[in-house]
C-alpha positions as CSV (number, residue, x, y, z in Angstrom):
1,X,0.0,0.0,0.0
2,X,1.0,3.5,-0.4
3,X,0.5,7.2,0.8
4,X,-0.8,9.8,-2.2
5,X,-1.1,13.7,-2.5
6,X,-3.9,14.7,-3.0
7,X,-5.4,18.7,-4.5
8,X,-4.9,20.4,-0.8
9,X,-0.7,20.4,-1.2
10,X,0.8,23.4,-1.2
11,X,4.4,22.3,-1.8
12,X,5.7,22.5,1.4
13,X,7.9,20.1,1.9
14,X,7.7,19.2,5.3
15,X,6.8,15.9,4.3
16,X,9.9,15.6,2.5
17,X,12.0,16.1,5.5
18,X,10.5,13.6,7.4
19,X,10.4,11.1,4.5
20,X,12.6,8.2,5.4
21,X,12.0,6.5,2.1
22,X,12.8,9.6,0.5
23,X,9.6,9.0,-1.9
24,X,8.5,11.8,-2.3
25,X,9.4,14.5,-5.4
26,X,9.8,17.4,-6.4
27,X,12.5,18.4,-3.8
28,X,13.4,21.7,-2.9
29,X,16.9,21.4,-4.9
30,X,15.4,20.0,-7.9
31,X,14.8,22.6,-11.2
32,X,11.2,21.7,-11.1
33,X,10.5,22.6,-7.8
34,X,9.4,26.3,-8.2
35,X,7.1,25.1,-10.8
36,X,5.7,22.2,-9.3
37,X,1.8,22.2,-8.8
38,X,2.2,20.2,-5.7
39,X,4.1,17.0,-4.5
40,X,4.4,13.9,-5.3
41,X,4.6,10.2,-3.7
42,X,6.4,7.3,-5.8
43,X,3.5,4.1,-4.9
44,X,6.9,1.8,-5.7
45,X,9.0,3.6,-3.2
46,X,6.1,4.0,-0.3
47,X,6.8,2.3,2.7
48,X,3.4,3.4,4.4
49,X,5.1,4.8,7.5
50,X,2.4,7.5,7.8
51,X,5.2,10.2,8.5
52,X,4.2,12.1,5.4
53,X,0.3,12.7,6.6
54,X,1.4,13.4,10.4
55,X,3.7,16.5,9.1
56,X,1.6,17.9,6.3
57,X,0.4,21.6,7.7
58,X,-2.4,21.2,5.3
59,X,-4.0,17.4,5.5
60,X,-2.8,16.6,1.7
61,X,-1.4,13.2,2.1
62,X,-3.7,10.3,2.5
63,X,-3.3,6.9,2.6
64,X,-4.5,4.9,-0.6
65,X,-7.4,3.6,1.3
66,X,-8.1,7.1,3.2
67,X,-8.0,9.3,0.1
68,X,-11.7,10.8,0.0
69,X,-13.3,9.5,-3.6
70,X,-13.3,13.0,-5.0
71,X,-9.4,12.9,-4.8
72,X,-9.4,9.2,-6.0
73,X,-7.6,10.1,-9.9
74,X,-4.7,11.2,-7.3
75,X,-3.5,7.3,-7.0
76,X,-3.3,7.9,-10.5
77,X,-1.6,11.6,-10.8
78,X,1.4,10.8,-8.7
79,X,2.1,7.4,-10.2
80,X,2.0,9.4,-13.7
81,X,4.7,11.5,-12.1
82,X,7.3,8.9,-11.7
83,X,6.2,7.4,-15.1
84,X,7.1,10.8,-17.0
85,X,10.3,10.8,-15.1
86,X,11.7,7.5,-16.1
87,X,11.3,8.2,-19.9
C-alpha cells in the first residue's frame, strides 16, 4: 500500500523532510520545484510509514485507502509522475 497527494498540497515540503523512504518529489533542490503544482509520492517507493500525513500543515497526504473518492484520480496523478520521469 501507499501514501498519495492529493489537491490540498501546497508544496511545502515538510513531508519531504520527514520522509525516510525519500519518496516523495519534487524536492526543494530540484529545477522543477518552483514550478511544481504540488508534490508527489512514488506508490513503488512508499513504505506506508504514515510520517508524510502526520507533518503535512495542510492534510494533503492520504493513505490509498483514506484518500476521500473525489481525490481518487490522485492514485493515478502521482504514479503518472514517476512514469514521466523515467522516460
Amino acid at each position: 500500500m501507499t501514501y498519495v497527494i492529493a489537491a490540498p498540497c501546497i508544496a511545502d515540503y515538510s513531508c519531504i523532510e520527514v520522509c525516510p523512504a525519500d519518496c516523495i518529489s519534487p524536492r526543494p533542490d530540484d529545477p522543477d520545484f518552483d514550478k511544481a503544482e504540488q508534490l508527489y509520492i512514488d506508490p513503488r517507493q512508499c513504505i506506508d510509514c504514515n510520517a508524510c500525513m502526520e507533518a503535512c500543515p495542510v492534510s494533503a497526504a492520504f493513505h490509498e485507502w483514506d484518500l476521500p473518492e473525489k481525490w481518487n484520480n490522485y492514485l493515478t496523478v502521482n504514479a503518472d509522475y514517476y512514469e514521466r520521469s523515467l522516460r
